[in-house]
N, C-alpha and C positions, 0 to 999 in steps of 0.2 A: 369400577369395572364390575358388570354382573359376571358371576360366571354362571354358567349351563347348567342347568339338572335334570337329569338323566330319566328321573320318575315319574316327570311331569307330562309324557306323552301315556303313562298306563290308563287306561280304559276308569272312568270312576273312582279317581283313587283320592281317598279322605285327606284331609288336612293331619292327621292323626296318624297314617300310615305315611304321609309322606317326610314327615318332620320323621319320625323313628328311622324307616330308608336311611336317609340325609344323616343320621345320627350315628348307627351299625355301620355305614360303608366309608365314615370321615379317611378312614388311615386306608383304603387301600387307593392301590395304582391306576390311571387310567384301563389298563388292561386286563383289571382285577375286574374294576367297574363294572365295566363294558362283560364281563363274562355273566357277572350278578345279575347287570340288568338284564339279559338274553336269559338266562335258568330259572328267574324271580318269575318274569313275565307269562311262562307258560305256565308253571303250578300256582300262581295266583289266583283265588277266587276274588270275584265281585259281588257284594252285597247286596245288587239286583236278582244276582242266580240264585243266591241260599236263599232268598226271598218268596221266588220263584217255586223253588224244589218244598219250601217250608207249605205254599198253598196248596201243591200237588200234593206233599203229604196230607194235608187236611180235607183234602175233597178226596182222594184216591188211595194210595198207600200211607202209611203213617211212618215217619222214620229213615224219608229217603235223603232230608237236608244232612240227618247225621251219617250217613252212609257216605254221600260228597264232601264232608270235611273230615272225612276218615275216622269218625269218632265210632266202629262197627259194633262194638257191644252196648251203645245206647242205639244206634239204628236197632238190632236185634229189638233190643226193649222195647221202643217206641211200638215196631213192627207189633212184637206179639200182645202189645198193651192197646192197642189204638193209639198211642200217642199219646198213653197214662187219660185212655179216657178223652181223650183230644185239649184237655187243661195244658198238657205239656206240647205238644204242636203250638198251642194258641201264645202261649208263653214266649217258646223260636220266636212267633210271628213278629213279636214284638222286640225281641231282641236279638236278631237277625246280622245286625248291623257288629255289633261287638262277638257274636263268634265270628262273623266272618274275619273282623279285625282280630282275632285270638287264632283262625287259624291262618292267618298272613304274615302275622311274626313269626310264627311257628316255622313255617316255610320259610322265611329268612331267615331263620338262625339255622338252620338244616342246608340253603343255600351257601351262608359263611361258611360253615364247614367245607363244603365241598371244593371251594375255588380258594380255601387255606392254604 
């Protein structure tokens, strides 16, 4: 018998972010779940958007991908560096993918808390 998983309708979401999901939420209640998946779903990013925010910062302002994943004293730096010179933008560009996966656990373990 398959059973259901809950993650597998979020927008983009990694092989990597969904096995960890599946992992953090094994011991709770359907009602627990069910609360995680509704609180996960809205503070989740996708790695399309940091992606997104990471070229906006390189053609326009420097520093806005880190201002969206909450990291505000490296947005400041980027801001007032260009972006350490635009090396560090180009840097996001490429690994884009694993902060966003860094700040999606984050948010999950900040979710478990909440619905504790």
């Amino acid at each position: 018998m398959t059973q259901f998983n809950p993650f597998i309708h979020l927008d983009n979401i990694s092989n990597d972010e969904l096995i960890y999901l599946n992992q953090i939420t094994a011991n709770l209640n359907e009602t627990q779940l069910r609360s995680f998946v509704q609180i996960y779903a809205t503070r989740r990013k996708k790695a399309q958007e940091i992606l997104i925010y990471t070229l906006l910062g390189l053609i326009i302002i420097a520093g806005v991908q880190r201002f969206v994943l909450g990291q505000i004293a490296m947005g400041i730096i980027y801001f007032l560096t260009g972006g350490f010179c635009l090396i560090g933008t180009i840097v996001d560009l490429i690994n884009h993918k694993s902060m966003t996966n860094e700040y999606n656990r984050k948010v999950a373990g900040e979710v478990m808390q909440i619905i504790s």
